[in-house]
C-alpha positions in Angstrom: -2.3 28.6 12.3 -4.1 26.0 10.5 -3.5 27.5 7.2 0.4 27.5 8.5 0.4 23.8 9.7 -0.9 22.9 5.9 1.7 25.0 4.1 4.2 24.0 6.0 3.0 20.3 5.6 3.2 20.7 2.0 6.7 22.4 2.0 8.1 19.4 4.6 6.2 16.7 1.8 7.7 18.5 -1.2 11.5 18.3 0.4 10.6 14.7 1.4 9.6 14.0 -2.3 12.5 16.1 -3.9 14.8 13.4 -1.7 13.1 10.5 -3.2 13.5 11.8 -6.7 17.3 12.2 -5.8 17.5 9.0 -4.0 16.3 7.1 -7.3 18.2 8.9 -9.6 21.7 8.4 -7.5 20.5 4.8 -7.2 20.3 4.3 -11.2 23.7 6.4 -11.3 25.1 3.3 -8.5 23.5 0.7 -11.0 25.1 2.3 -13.9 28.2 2.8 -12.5 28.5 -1.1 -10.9 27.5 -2.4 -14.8 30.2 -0.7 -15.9 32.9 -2.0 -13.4 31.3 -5.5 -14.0 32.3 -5.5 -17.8 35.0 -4.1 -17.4 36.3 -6.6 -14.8 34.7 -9.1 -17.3 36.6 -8.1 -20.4 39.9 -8.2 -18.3 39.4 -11.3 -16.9 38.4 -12.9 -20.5 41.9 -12.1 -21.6 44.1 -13.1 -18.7 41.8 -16.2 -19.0 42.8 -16.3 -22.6 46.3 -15.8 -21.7 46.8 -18.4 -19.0 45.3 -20.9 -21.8 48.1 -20.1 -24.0 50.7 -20.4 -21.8 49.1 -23.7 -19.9 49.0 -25.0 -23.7 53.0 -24.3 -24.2 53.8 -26.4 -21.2 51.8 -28.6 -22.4 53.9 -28.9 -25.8 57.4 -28.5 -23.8 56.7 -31.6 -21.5 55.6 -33.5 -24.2 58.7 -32.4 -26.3 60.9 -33.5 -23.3 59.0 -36.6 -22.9 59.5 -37.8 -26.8 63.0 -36.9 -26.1 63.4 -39.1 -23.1 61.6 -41.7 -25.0 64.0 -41.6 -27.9 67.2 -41.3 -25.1 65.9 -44.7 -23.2 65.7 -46.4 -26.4 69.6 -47.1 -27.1 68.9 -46.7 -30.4 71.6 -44.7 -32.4 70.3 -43.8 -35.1 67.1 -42.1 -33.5 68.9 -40.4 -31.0 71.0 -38.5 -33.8 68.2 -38.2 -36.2 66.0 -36.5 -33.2 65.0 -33.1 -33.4 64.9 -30.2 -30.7 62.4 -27.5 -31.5 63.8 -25.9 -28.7 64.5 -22.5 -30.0 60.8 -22.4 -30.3 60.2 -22.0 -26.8 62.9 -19.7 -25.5 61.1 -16.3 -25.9 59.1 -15.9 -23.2 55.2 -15.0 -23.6 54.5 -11.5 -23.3 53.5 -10.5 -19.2 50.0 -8.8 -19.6 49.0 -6.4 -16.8 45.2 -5.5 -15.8 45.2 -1.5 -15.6 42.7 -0.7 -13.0 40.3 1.6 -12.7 39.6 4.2 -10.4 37.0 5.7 -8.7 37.0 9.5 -8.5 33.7 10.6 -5.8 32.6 14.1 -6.3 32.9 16.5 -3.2 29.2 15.8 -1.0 30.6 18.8 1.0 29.3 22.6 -0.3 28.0 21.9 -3.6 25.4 19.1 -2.8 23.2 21.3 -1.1 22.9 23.7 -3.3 22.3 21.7 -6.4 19.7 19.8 -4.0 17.9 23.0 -3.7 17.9 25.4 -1.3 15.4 26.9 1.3 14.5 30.8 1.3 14.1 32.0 5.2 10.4 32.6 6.2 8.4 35.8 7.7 5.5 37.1 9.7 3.9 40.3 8.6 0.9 42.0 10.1 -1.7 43.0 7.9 -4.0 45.7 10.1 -6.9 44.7 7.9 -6.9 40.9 7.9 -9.7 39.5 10.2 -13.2 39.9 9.5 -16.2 39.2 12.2 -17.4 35.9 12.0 -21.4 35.4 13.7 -21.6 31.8 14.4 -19.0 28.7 14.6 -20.2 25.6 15.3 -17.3 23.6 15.8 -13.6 24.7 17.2 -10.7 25.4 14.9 -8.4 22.9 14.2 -5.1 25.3 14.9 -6.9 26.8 18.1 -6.0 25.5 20.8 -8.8 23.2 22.7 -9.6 23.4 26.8 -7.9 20.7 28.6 -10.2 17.8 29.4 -9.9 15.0 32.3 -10.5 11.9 31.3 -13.8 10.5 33.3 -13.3 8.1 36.3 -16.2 6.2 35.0 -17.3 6.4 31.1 -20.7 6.6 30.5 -23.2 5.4 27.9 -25.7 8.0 26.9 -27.6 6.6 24.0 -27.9 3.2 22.6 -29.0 3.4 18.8 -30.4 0.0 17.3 -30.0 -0.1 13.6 -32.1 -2.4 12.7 -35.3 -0.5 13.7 -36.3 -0.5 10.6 -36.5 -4.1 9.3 -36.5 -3.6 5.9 -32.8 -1.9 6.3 -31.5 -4.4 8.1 -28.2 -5.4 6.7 -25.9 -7.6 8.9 -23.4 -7.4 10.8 -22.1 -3.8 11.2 -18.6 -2.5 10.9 -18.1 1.8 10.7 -19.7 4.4 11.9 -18.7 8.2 10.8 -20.6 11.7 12.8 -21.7 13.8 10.3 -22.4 16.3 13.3 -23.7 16.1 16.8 -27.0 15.5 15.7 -26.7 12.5 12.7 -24.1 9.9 12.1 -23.2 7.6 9.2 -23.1 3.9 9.1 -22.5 1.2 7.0 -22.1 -3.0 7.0 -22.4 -6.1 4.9 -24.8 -5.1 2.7 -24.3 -1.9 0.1 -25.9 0.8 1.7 -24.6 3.6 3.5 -27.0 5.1 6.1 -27.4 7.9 8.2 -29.3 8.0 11.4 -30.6 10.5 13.5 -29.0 10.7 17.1 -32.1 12.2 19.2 -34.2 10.6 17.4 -32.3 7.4 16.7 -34.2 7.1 13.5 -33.0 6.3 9.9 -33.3 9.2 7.8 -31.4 7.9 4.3 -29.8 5.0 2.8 -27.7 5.3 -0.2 -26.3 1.9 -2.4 -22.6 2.3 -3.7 -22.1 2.4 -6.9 -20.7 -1.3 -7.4 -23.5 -2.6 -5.1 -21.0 -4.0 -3.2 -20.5 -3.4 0.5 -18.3 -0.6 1.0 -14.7 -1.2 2.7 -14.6 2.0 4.9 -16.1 5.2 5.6 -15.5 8.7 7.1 -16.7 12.3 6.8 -15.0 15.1 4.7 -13.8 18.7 6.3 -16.9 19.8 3.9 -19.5 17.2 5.4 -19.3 14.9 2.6 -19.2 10.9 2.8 -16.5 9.3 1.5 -15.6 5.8 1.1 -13.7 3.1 0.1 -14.8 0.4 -2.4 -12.7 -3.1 -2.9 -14.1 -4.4 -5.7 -13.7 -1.4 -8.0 -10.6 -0.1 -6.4 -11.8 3.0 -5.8 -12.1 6.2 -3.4 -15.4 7.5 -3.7 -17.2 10.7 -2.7 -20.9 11.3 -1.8 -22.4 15.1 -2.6 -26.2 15.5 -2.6 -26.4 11.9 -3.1 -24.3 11.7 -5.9 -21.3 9.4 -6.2 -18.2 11.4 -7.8 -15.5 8.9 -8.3 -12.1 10.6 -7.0 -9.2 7.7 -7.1 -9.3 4.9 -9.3 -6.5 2.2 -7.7 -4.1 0.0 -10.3 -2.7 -2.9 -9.3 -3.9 -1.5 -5.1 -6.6 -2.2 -3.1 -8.0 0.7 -1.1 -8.9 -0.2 2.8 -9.3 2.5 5.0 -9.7 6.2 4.5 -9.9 9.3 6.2 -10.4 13.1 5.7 -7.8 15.6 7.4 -7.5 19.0 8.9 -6.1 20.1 5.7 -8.9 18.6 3.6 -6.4 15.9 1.7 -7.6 11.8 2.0 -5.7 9.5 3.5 -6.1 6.0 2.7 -4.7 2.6 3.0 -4.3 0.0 0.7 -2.8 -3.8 -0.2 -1.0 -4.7 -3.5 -3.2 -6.7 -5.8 -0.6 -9.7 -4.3 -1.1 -8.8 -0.6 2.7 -8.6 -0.6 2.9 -5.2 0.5 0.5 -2.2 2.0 1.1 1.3 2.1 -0.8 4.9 3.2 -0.8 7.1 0.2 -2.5 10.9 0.7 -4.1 12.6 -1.8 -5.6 16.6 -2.7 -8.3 15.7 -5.0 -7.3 12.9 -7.1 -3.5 14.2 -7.0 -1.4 11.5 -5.4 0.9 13.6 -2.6 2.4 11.0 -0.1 3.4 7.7 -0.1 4.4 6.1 3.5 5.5 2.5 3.1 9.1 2.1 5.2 10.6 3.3 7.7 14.5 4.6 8.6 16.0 1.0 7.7 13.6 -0.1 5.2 11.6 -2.5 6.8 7.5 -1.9 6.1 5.8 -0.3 8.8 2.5 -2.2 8.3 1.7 -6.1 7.4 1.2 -8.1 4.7 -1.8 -9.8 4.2 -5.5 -9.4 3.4 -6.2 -7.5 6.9 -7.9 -3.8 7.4 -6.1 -1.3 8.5 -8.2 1.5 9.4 -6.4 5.1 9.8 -7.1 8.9 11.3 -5.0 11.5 11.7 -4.3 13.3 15.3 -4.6 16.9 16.3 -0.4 16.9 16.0 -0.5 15.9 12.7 0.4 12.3 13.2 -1.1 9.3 11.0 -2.7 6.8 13.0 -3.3 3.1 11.7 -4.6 0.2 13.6 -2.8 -3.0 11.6 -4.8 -6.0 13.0 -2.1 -8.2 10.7 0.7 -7.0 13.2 -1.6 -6.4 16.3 -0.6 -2.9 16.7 -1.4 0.8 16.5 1.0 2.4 14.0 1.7 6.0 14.1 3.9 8.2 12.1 4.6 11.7 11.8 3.7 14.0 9.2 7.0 13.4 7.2 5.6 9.4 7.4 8.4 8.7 9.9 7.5 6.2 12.9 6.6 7.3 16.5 6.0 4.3 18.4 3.8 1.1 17.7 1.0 0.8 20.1 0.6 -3.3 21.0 -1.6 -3.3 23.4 -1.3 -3.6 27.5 -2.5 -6.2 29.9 -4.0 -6.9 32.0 -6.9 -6.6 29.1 -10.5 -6.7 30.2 -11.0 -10.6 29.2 -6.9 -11.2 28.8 -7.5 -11.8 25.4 -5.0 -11.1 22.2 -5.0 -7.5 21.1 -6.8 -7.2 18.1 -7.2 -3.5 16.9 -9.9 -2.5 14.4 -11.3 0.9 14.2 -9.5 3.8 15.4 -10.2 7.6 16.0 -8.7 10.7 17.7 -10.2 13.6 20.1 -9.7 17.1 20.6 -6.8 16.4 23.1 -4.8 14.5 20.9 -5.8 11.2 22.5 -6.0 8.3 20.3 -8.5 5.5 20.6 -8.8 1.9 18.9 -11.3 -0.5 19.2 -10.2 -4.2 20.7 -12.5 -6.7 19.2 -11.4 -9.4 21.0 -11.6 -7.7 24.7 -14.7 -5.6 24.1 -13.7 -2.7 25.0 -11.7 0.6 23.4 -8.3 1.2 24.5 -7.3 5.3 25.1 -3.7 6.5 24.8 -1.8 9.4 25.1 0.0 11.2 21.4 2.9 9.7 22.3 1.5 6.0 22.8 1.5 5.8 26.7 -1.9 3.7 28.0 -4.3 5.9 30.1 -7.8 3.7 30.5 -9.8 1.2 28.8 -13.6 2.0 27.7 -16.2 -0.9 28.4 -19.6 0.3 29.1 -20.9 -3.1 28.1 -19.5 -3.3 24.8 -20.3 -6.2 22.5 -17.9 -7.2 19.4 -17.0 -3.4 19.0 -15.7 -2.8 15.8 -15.8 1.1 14.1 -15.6 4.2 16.3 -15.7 7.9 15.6 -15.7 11.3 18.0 -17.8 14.1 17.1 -17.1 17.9 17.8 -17.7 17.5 21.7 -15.7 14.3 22.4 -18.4 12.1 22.4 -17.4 8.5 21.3 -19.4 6.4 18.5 -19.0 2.7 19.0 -20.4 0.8 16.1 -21.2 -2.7 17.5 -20.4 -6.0 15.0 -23.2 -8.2 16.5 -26.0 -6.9 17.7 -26.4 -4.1 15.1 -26.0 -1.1 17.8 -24.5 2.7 17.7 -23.4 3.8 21.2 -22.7 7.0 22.5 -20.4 7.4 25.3 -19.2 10.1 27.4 -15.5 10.0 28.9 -14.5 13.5 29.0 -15.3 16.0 31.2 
């Protein structure tokens, strides 16, 4: 089923592309077409212009013939009124009467033939292959196309483990910003210095630290379907992965700024990013370095996200749907697959400290819940796939700002200020 949802991800991105490469080649065909009716509407109107000049000059030269003539009449003078002469055989023959022939417009039929030089689609098929599973020991984690046991949400969320950072002083970097589980036993932080760390959870103990390759602090972070760290670095404008603590460049950005990034079910990145200008911002997915998706407008062309130097963190849900918390618009952003918009999530009041919504990180569970951190009301809001409010998440909270969910449903809140990692139960 997994395998399905990815193929047939790929098949729905592939027409959605096809379109767009029709869409810009029927808009150059518009643009070649309107050039064409503009000179041609130019040349014609150059020679009527031309035309009307001519004419507008031999009125000119009758009135002043009839006017020398009048003249010569009022004068009483004999002799000049028989020695006058009358070029009026000159202007009896009409000019020549030019008519403009118009062009026409001739559409091709839309009807029949456009879908099949669009492309067609061949019909699909199940077969059952008597050989096809083989036995599988162990499985640590739950399938992404299985389906997961229903879970209540908890009347009261509770905090299970509170994890300072800065145990170690000599790692102490700032303020913190993300946090990404690795498993249910380690997680992965990072902040405003250029380390990555990850930290034990039992133990609540650092166990490595790794510098980015610009020494600059990274932008965002997540976890890969194949445990690997991968994160987003501003200042070289790049997507970055970490494998046995190596850094493999895998996107270099031009004229974009990468923000936010995650990993999905299918193993492709998304990630968000600003034009060098911070006129525009878009979610672009990738399969390796490959560029596959680009979701920038919606149905009327409008952008779906803001403008302006804010992050925009992103996840994707157990549906499918792309998640994005714009704190430039105050909203959680969610589109489908295809990139088309759901609903925007703005918040809902009364808030905990009836503050302005102001999302920041943002993460999904295994019920298709999705979650966002509000920096302002210290807490986490919780709503349904299709956007509906169901609770708010305290526990305490202090300038949350990154959140993740591991394999159980446990929530990670990475906590600005003070430096701290909690863990919080609010499932069943």
């Amino acid at each position: 089923m997994s395998q399905l949802e990815k193929e047939y991800g790929d098949l729905s991105t592939a027409i959605t592309k096809h379109g767009e490469d029709w869409h810009r080649e029927i808009d150059k065909l518009v643009k070649k077409l309107q050039t064409e009716v503009d000179k041609m509407k130019n040349t014609q109107l150059q020679t009527l212009q031309k035309h009307l000049d001519e004419i507008k000059q031999n009125i000119s030269d009758i009135e002043d013939e009839i006017y020398s003539i009048n003249v010569t009449k009022d004068s009483n003078d004999l002799s000049k009124l028989f020695s006058a002469k009358i070029n009026a055989d000159r202007y009896k023959k009409l000019p020549k009467k030019i008519v403009p022939s118009m062009p026409k417009f001739m559409p091709g039929k839309i009807q029949g033939e456009l879908g099949k030089l669009f492309g067609t689609l061949s019909s699909g098929s199940l077969t059952s292959d008597k050989h096809g599973y083989s036995m599988k020991t162990t499985q640590k984690s739950p399938k992404v196309g299985s389906s997961p046991p229903v879970k209540q949400l908890l009347d009261e969320p509770e905090t299970i483990i509170t994890i300072d950072i800065d145990i170690d002083m000599h790692t102490k970097y700032g303020d913190l910003y993300n946090v990404a589980c690795l498993s249910d036993e380690e997680f992965w932080t990072s902040g405003g210095d250029n380390t990555m760390k990850i930290y034990s959870i039992n133990q609540g103990s650092l166990l490595k630290s790794i510098p980015t390759r610009s020494w600059k602090k990274p932008t965002d972070i997540a976890v890969t379907k194949s445990g690997d760290l991968v994160y987003t670095d501003f200042w070289e404008r790049t997507v970055n992965i970490v494998k046995n603590e190596k850094i493999e460049e895998v996107i270099r950005l031009q004229n974009w700024i990468p923000d936010g990034v995650c990993s999905t079910s299918s193993g492709d990145l998304l990630v968000t990013m600003d034009s060098d200008d911070y006129t525009q911002s878009k979610v672009v997915r990738y399969s390796g370095s490959t560029e596959k998706q680009t979701i920038q407008f919606d149905d009327k062309g409008k952008s779906l996200f803001s403008s302006g130097s804010y992050n925009r963190y992103i996840t994707e849900n157990r549906n499918l749907d792309i998640c994005v918390s714009d704190r430039g618009i105050l909203a959680v952003v969610v589109v489908n697959q295809g990139g088309k918009l759901r609903f925007r999530y703005t918040g809902h009041t009364p808030a905990p400290k009836n503050k302005l919504f102001i999302p920041r990180g943002i993460t999904t569970d295994s019920q298709s819940h999705i979650l966002t951190v509000d920096n302002y009301n210290d807490c986490v809001h919780i709503i349904d796939q299709d956007g509906q409010f169901l609770r708010y998440i305290d526990c305490g909270l202090s300038e949350p700002w990154g959140l993740c969910t591991d394999i159980f449903d446990n929530l990670f809140i990475a906590q600005w200020g003070n430096r701290e990692v909690k863990k919080i139960k609010y499932l069943q």
